[in-house]
Steps between C-alpha positions, in 0.01 A plus 500: 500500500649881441868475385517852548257808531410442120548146430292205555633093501148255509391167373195547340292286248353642232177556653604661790654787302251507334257531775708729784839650292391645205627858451347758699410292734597463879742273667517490909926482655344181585314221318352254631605155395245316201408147555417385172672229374596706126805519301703820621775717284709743643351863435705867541279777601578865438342663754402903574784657737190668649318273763176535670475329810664214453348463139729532215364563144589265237642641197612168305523115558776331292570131522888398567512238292223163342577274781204420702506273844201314619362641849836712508514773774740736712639324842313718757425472903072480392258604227480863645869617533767561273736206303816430735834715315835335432831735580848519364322485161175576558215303386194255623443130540249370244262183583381288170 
């Protein structure tokens, strides 16, 4: 989920950055949701300010912190739209 026009908030396993956020590669405004039942850490992208299309290019994947949650994802309506956001602070429900 973008943060802001540079910054990126995901759970991601290992594999999937791996696989789809490695540097120079492409991330879509929205993901769609993974199913696979994997540990999940919090990762911060840095993203291009430049977009194409609704594709943002990734510059850098960092993860927040060690923890890791079992099946863990953003609260969001389906698989194809973007996590819910809190207000008044901002933020995101996590499931785990």
């Amino acid at each position: 989920m973008f943060t802001g026009s540079e910054t990126w908030l995901g759970l991601h396993s290992d594999d999937e950055i791996t696989r789809n956020y490695r540097p120079k590669q492409w991330v879509r405004q929205v993901v769609p949701a993974q199913r696979a039942k994997v540990f999940r850490r919090f990762f911060r992208g840095d993203m291009d300010p430049e977009m194409n299309e609704n594709l943002h290019h990734i510059l850098a994947m960092t993860p927040l912190n060690d923890e890791a949650y079992f099946d863990a994802a953003l609260l969001r309506p389906d698989s194809a739209s973007e996590p819910f956001r809190l207000r008044g602070p901002g933020g995101a429900v996590m499931l785990g």
